[in-house]
N, C-alpha and C positions, 0 to 999 in steps of 0.2 A: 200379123193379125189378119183374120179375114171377116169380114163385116157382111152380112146379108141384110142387106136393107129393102124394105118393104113399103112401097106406100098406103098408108089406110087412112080409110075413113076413122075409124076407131079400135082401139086395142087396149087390151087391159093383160093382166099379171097378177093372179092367185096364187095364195101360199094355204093347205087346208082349209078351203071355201074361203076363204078371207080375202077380196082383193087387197092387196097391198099398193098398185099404180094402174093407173087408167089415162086415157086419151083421148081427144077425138081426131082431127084431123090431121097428119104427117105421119112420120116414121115409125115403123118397127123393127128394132134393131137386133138382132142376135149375134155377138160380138164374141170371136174367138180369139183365143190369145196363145200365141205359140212361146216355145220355154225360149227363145232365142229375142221374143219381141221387146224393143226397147222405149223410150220416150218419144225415137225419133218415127219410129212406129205412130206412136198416138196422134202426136203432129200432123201426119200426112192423113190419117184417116179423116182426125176434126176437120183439115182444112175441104179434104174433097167432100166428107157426107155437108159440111155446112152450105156450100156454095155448089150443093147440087139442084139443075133446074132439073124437075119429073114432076111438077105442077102446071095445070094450063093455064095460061094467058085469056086474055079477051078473044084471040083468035083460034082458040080450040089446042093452040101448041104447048109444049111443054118445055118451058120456057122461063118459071118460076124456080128461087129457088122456098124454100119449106120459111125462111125469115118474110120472104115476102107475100107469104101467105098467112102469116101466123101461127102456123104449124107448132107442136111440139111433137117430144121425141119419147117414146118407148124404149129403152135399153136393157137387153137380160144377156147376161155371161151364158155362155152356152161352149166350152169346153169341149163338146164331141162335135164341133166343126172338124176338129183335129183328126181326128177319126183315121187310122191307115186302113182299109180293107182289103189290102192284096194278098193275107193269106188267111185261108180258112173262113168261118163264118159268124168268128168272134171277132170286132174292132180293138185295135190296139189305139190308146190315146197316149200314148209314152212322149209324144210330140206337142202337147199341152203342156201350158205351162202351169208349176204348181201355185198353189194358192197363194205363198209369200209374194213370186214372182206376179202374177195374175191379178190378186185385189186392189195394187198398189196402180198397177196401169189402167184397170177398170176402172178406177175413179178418177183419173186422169183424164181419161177418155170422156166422162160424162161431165166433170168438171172443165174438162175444154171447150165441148160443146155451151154448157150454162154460158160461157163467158163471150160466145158468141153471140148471144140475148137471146139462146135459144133454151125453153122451159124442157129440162129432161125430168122424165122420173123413169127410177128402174124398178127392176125385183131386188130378189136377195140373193149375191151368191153363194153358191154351192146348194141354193135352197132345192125342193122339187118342187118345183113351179107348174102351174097350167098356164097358158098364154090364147088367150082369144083376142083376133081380131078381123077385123074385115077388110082384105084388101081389097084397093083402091085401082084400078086398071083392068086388070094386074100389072101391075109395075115392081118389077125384083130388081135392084142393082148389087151385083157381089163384090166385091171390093178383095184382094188381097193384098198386104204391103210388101210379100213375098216376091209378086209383080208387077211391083211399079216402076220397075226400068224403065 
């Protein structure tokens, strides 16, 4: 799985001008899911995006994590993380996983997070989504389970 994590101020998630989720302050997630990702996959991500500090403290540091600020979380499937571009000028996403595989972990992943007392809402996937929001820093953290040796 590779997880691109964003801190914002606020973000939201439109499906044909209709917001379907919104936010204000914590995460925006764009959450890829490879055909090989398992459970044990979801596990490792819930535990590092929950108990990530990239909020500041009274001392200006970053040092919070997103529970102890109140934070919720913005989550959208996003599939062409996957993306191989080593040949040509068209991406192959043959390294995604399909839908069966993917929506079953998807909500794994946000159901893990909820159960941490942390508010998620997402998009829809497979939907075409627009995604607005304002990060916060900028603060990105990428996350792969691929490299977490």
């Amino acid at each position: 799985m590779k997880a691109v994590v964003q801190r914002v101020k606020k973000a939201s998630v439109s499906i044909n001008e209709t917001t379907v989720g919104q936010i204000e302050q914590g995460f925006m997630i764009l959450l890829g899911i490879h055909e090989e990702d398992t459970q044990e996959d979801v596990d490792y991500l819930v535990k590092k995006i929950a108990k990530l500090r990239v909020f500041e403290d009274e001392n200006g540091k970053l040092n919070l994590s997103i529970a102890a600020v109140g934070g919720s979380i913005l989550s959208v499937s996003q599939f062409t993380l996957y993306a191989d571009t080593k040949k040509g000028n068209r991406p192959s996403f043959i390294k995604a996983a399909s839908p069966q595989t993917a929506v079953p972990l998807y909500e794994a992943f946000n159901q893990g997070l909820s159960q941490q007392g942390i508010s998620v809402v997402t998009g829809e996937f497979g939907a075409d989504m627009q995604v607005s929001l304002v990060n916060d820093g900028p603060v990105t953290i990428i996350y792969d389970t691929r490299e977490k040796a």
